[in-house]
LOLUM-320441 format. One record per residue (C-alpha): residue number from 1; x, y, z. Coordinates in Angstrom, 2 decimals. Last residue first. Layout:
N
> n;px;py;pz
> NUM;X;Y;Z
...
***
This chain:
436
> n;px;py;pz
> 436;6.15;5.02;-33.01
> 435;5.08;8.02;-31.43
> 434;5.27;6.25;-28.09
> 433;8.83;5.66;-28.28
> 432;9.86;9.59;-29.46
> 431;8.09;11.02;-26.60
> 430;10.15;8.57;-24.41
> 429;13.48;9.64;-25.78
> 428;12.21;13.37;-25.34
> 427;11.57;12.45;-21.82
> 426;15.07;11.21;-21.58
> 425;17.00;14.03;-23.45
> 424;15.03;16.98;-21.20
> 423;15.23;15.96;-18.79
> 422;19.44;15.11;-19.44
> 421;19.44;18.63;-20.74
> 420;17.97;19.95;-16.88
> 419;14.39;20.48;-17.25
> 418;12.88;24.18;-17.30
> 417;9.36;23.31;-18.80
> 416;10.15;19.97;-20.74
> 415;8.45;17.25;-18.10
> 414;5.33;19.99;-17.46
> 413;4.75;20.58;-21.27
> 412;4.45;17.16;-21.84
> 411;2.43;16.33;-18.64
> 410;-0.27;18.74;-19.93
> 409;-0.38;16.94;-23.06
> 408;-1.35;13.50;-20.81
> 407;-3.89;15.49;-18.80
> 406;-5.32;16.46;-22.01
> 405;-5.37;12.92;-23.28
> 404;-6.93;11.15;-20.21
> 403;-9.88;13.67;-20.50
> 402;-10.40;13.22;-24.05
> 401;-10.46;9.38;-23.49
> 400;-12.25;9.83;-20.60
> 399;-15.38;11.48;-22.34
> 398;-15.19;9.04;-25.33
> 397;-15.67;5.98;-22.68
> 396;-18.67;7.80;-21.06
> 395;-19.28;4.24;-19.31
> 394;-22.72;4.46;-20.29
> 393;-24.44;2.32;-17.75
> 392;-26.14;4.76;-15.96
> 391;-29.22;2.55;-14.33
> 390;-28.28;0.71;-10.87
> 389;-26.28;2.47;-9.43
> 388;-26.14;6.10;-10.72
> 387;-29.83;6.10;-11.00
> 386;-30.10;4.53;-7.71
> 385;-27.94;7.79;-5.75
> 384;-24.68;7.11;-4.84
> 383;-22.69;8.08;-8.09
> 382;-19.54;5.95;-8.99
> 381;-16.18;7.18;-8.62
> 380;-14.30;5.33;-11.35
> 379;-11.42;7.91;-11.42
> 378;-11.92;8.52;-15.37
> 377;-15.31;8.70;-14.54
> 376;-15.42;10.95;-12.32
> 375;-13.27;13.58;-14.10
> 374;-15.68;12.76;-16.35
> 373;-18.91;14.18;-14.36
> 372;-17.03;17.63;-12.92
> 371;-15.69;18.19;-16.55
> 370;-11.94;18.40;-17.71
> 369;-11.14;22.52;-17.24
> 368;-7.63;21.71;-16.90
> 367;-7.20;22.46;-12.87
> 366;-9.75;19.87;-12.56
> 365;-7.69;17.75;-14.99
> 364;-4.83;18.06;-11.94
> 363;-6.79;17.72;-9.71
> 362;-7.83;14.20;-10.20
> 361;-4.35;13.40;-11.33
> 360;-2.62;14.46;-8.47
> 359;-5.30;13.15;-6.02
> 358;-4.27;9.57;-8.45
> 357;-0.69;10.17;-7.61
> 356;-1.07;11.31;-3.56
> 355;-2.48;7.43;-3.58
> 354;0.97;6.59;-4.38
> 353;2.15;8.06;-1.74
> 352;3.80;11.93;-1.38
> 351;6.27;13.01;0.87
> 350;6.09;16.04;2.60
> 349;9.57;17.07;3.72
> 348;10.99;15.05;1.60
> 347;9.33;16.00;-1.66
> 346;9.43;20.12;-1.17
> 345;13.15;19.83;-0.35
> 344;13.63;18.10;-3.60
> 343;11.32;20.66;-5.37
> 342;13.36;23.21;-3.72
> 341;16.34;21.71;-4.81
> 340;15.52;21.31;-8.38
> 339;17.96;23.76;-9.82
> 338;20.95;22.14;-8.13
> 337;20.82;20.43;-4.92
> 336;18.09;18.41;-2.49
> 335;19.57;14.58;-3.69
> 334;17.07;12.19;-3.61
> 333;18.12;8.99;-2.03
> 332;14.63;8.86;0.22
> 331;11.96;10.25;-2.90
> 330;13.17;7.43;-4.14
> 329;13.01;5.00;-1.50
> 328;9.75;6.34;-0.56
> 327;8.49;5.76;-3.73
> 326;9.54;1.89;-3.48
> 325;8.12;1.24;-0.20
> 324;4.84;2.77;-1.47
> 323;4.29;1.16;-4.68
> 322;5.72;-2.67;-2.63
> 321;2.82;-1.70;-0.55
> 320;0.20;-2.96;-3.67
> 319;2.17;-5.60;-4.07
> 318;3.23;-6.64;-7.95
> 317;1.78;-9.21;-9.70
> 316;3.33;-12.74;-9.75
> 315;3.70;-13.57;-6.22
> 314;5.74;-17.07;-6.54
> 313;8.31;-15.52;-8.19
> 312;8.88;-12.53;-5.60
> 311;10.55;-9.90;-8.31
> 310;7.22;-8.85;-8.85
> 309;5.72;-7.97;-12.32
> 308;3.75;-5.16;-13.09
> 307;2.10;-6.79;-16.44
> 306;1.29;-9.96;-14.73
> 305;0.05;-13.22;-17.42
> 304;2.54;-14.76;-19.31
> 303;5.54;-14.34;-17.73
> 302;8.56;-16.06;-20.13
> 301;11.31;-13.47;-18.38
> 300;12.28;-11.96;-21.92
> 299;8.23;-12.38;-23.26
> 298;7.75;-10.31;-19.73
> 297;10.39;-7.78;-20.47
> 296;8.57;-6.73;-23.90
> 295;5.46;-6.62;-22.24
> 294;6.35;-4.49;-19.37
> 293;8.10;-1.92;-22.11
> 292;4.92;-2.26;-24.61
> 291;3.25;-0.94;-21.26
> 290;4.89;2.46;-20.72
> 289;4.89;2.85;-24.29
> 288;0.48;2.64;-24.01
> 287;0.56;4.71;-21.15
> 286;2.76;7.12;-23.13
> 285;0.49;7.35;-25.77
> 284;-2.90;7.51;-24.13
> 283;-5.11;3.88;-22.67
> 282;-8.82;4.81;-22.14
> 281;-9.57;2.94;-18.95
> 280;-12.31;0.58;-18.26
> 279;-14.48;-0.07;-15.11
> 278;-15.86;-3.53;-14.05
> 277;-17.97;-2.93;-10.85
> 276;-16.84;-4.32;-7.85
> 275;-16.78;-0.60;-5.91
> 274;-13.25;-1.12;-5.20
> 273;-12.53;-2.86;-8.03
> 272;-10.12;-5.85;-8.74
> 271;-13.62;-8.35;-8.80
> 270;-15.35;-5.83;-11.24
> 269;-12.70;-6.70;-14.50
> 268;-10.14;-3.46;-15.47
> 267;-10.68;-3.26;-18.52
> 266;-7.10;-1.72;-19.75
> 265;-7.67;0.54;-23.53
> 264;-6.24;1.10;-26.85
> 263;-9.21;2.09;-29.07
> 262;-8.29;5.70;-31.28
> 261;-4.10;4.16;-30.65
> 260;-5.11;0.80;-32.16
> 259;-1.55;-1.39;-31.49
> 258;-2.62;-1.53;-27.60
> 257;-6.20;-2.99;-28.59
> 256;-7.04;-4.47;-25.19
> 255;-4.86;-4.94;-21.92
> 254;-7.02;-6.81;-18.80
> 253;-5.18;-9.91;-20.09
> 252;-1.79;-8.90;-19.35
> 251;-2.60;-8.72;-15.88
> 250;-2.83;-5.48;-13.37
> 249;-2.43;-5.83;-9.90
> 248;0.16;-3.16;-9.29
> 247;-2.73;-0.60;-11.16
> 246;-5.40;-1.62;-9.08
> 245;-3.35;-1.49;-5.98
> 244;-2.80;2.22;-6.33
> 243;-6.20;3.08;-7.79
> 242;-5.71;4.87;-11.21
> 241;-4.95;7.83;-11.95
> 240;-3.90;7.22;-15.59
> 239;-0.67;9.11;-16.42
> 238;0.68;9.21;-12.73
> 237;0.15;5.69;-12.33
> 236;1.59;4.85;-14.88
> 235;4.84;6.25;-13.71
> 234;4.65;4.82;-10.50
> 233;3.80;1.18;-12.52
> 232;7.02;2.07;-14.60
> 231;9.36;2.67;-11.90
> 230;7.52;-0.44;-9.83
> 229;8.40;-2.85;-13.26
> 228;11.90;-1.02;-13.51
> 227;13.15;-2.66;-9.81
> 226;13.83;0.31;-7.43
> 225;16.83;2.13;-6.16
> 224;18.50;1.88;-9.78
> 223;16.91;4.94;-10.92
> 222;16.80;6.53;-14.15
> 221;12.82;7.14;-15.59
> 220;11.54;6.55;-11.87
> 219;14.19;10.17;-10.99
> 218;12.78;11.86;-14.39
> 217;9.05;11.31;-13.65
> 216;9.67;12.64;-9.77
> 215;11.45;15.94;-10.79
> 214;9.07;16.34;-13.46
> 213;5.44;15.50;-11.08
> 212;7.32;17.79;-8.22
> 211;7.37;20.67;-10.87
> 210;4.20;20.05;-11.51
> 209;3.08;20.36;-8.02
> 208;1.92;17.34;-6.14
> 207;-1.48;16.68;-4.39
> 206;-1.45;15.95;-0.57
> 205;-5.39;16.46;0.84
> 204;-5.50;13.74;3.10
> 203;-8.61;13.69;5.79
> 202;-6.53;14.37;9.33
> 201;-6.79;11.33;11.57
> 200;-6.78;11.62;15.33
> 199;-5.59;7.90;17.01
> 198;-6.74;5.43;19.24
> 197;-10.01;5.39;17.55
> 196;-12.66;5.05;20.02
> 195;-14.12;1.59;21.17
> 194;-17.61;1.27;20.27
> 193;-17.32;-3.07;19.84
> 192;-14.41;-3.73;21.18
> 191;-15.22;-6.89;22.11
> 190;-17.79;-8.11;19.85
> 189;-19.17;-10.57;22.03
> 188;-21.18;-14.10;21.47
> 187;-18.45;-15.48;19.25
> 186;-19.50;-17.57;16.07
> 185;-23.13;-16.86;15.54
> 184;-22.60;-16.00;11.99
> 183;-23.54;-12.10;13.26
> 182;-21.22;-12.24;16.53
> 181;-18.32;-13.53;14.02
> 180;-19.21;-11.24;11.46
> 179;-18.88;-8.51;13.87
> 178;-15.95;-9.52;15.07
> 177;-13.88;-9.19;11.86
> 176;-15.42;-6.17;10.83
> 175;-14.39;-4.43;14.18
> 174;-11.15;-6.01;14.01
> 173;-10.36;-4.30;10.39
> 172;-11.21;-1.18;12.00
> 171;-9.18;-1.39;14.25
> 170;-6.51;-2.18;12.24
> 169;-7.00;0.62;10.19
> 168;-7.07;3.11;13.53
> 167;-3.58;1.41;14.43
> 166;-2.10;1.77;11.04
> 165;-2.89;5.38;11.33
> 164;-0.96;6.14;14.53
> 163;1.80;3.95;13.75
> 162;4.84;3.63;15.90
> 161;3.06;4.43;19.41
> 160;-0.35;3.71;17.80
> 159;0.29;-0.10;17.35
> 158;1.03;-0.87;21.01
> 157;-1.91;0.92;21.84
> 156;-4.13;-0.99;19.47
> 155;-2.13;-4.04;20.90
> 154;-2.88;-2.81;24.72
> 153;-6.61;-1.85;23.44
> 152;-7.50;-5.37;21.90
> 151;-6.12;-7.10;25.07
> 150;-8.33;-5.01;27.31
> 149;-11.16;-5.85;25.08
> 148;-10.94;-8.96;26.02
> 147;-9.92;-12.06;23.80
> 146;-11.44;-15.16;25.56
> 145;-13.99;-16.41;22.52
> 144;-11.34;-16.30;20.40
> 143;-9.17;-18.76;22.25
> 142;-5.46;-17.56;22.78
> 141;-2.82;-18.72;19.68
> 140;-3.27;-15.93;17.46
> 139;-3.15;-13.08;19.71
> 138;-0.01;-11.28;19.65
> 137;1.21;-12.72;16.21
> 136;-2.67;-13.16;14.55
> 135;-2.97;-9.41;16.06
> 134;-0.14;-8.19;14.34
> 133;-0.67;-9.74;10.90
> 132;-4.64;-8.72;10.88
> 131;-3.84;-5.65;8.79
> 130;-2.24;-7.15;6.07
> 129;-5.25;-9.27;5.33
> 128;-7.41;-6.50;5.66
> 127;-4.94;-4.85;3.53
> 126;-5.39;-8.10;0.72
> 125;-9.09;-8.11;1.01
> 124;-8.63;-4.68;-1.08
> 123;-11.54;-6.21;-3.83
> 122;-14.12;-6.80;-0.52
> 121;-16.93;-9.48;-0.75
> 120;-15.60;-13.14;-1.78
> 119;-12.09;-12.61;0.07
> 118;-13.16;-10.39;3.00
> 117;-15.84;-13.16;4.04
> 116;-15.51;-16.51;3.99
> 115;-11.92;-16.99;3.61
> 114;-10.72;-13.72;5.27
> 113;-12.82;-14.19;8.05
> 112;-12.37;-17.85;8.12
> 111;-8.55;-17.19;8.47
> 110;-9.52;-14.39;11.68
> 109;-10.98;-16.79;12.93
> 108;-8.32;-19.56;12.87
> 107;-5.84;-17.15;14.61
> 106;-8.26;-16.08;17.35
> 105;-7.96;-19.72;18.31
> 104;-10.32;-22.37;18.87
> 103;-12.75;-22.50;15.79
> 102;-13.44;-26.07;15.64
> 101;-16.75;-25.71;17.44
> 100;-17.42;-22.81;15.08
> 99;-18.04;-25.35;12.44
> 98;-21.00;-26.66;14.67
> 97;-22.42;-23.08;15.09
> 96;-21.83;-22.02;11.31
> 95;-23.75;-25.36;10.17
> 94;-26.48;-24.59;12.03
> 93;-26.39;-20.79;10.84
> 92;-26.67;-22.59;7.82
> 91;-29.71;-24.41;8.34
> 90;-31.04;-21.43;9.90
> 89;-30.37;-19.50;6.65
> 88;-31.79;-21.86;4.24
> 87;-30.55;-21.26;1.02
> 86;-32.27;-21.80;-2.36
> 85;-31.17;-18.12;-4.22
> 84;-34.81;-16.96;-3.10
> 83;-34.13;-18.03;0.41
> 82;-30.65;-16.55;0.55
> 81;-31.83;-13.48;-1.18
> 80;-34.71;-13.52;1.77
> 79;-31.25;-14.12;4.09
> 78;-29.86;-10.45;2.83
> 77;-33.55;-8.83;3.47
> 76;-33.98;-9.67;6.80
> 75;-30.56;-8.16;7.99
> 74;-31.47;-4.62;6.22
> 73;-34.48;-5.05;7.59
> 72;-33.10;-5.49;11.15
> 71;-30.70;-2.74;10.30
> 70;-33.10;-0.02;9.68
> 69;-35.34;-1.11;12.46
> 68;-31.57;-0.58;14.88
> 67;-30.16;-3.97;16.08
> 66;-28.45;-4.46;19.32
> 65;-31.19;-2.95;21.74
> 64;-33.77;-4.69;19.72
> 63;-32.16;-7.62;20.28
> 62;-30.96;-10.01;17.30
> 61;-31.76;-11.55;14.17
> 60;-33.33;-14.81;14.89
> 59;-34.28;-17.55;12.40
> 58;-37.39;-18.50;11.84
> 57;-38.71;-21.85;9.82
> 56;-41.94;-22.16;7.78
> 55;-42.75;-25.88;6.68
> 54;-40.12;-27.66;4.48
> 53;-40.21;-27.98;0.35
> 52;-36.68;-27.62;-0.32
> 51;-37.49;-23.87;-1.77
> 50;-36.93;-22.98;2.13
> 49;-40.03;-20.87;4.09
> 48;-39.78;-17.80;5.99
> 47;-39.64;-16.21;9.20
> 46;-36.94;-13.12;10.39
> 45;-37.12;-12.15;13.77
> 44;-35.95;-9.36;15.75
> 43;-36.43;-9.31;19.65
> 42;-37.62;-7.14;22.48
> 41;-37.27;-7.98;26.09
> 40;-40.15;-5.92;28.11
> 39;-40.35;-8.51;30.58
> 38;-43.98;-9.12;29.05
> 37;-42.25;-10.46;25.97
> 36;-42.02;-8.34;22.40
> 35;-41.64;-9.79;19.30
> 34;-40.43;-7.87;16.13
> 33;-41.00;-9.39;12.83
> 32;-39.56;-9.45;9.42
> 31;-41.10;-11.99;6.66
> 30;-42.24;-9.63;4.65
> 29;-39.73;-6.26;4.98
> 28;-42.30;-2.96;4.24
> 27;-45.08;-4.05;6.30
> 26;-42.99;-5.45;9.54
> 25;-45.00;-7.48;11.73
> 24;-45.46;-6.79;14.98
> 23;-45.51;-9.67;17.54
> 22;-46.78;-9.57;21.42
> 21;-45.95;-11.45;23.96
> 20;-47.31;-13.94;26.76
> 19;-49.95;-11.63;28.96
> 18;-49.72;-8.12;29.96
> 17;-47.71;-7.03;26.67
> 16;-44.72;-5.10;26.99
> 15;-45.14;-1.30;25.35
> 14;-44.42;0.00;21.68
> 13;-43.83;3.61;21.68
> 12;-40.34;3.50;20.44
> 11;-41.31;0.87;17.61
> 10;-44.13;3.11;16.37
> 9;-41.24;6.51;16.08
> 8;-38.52;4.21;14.85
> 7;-41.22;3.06;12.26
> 6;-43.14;-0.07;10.83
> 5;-45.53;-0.24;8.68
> 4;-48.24;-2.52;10.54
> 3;-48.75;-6.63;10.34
> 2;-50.51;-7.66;13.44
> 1;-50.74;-11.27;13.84
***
């Protein structure tokens, strides 16, 4: 048994065996191993022995051609936590095979999917969800193992005529979704596996201006085209740059110290994050009024537990898309006249999302001198590098604070700076509130 480091360079220049095959065993990964037959057919293994007590078992990890060295370890390292955590992965793969007997439609795949994996592993399982609508309607009832990647391309297509983007998220989605089908040994095929995006996408760069931010503040302070609890999420938003769907999420029980305005503060747990790690928010004045109006509304409507409520009773929070459909229908009934028309103009012909909100607030402390680092942290961008990952646990709570506050004074100045008297009479109203 030859155990040698093993790299792309070694693995390249291995050659078939003249008699039965040959095994390499990886240094770096125990347990990983890379057999080679005299047909020149190359395989990934993974061996290793179940805390029940049972002799070695081996579980296969795919072709060379299908699996890079990089990804084979990668692969041989998520069933050793198995192992260590009790599992047995061929036991389970097993399983997978005999429950995939029941899987008969694309439908019920893509359910597993979001069952088994989206749910437990991804915080925005919800657009994955989303995004798997149209294919469950076009191809929910065919067997999964018979969708083509002709059929995938015709929806795709189908998708891209009306929504370019939507079509490349979708996509995307599918390729996940297959994947872990051809990985739990659930489909043999991922059919559009290296299929090109059906659509160019530019990287978004829309920020508002602050005159944009005023004219926007003072239309969610006195509209009727939306419910109050999106008005007041949008305007949240815009105070703490949050994620979009973090913020419509939000539960009464994340909220901590509201009557302490040195402490007042959302933890925001690791299972509604992006990056599933728990991340807390300095709470300012008019955050904190913003909220004591959601609270006061849900003692009125007896909801104990959603902040951002939805008018959907058996939904509870808000949707994250119900932040988008309700902006646009704002910035929609807008009217471009007096001395915010070119604002107006500015907002319909380049409409903002909610996403635009937390760019806006990003830049906007850039703009204010707030440090590189706690800008960061105040968006919850974590640093790649092990240090950042694993080590830096100082949530630089005092940093964000600051930073949350002079974005806040900032927005003062913008929502009086050449505001109509009825501006000018709301925000002041609001000012007033938080003070209290």
């Amino acid at each position: 048994m030859a155990v040698v480091n093993l790299t792309n360079a070694f693995v390249k220049s291995i050659k078939p065996p003249t008699v039965g095959r040959a095994e390499y065993w990886d240094e770096l990964t125990p347990g990983l191993c890379l057999r080679v037959t005299v047909s020149g057919k190359a395989t990934w293994s993974f061996r290793y022995r179940p805390k029940n007590g049972s002799g070695f078992q081996r579980i296969t990890l795919g072709s060379l051609t299908d699996l890079t060295l990089a990804e084979a370890r990668d692969r041989a390292r998520r069933h050793r936590t198995t192992v260590s955590d009790g599992g047995d992965p061929q036991r389970q793969r097993k399983a997978s095979r005999e429950a995939a007997k029941n899987v008969v439609t694309f439908d019920a795949l893509a359910e597993r999917y979001l069952q088994e994996y989206a749910k437990p592993r991804k915080a925005s399982w919800k657009n994955d969800e989303g995004y798997l609508k149209r294919p469950r309607a076009k191809l929910g009832d065919k067997p999964a193992a018979t969708v083509t990647r002709r059929d995938v391309i015709d929806l795709l297509d189908a998708i891209a005529r009306v929504a370019p983007v939507s079509a490349n998220r979708t996509q995307t989605v599918l390729v996940t979704l297959f994947n872990w089908a051809v990985e739990g040994e659930l489909l043999e095929t991922n059919p559009v596996a290296g299929l090109k995006k059906r659509a160019k996408e530019q990287a978004k760069d829309r920020t508002l201006s602050d005159d944009e931010v005023r004219v926007l503040w003072q239309s969610l302070q006195t509209t009727e085209d939306v419910t109050h609890d999106i008005a007041r999420a949008l305007r949240f938003l815009l105070l703490v740059g949050q994620r979009p769907g973090e913020v419509a999420g939000a539960s009464q029980t994340e909220l901590v110290a509201l009557d302490n305005p040195k402490n007042a503060r959302w933890e925001i747990p690791a299972g509604r994050m992006k990056a599933r790690k728990a991340h807390v928010v300095p709470l300012t004045s008019l955050a904190v009024s913003i909220l004591q109006e959601c609270l006061s509304q849900r003692q009125i409507d007896g909801d104990g537990t959603s902040l951002f409520a939805s008018k959907f009773v058996a939904r509870g929070t808000l949707a994250r898309h119900s932040l988008s459909q309700g902006l646009k229908r704002v910035i929609d009934r807008l009217e471009a006249k007096g001395p915010d028309r070119k604002h107006i103009e500015s907002l319909k012909e380049n409409p903002p999302t909610p996403h635009d909100f937390r760019r806006t607030v990003g830049t906007g402390m850039a703009r204010l001198g707030i440090p590189r680092e706690d800008r960061k942290a105040v968006l919850a961008h974590i640093e790649g590098d092990v240090h950042g990952i694993h080590y830096d646990r100082y949530e630089r709570l005092k940093e964000k604070r600051v930073a949350l506050e002079t974005w806040e004074r900032h927005l003062r100045t913008v929502f009086l700076r050449e505001g109509s008297p009825s501006n000018v009479l709301a925000f002041t109203r609001e000012v007033a509130l938080s003070s209290e």
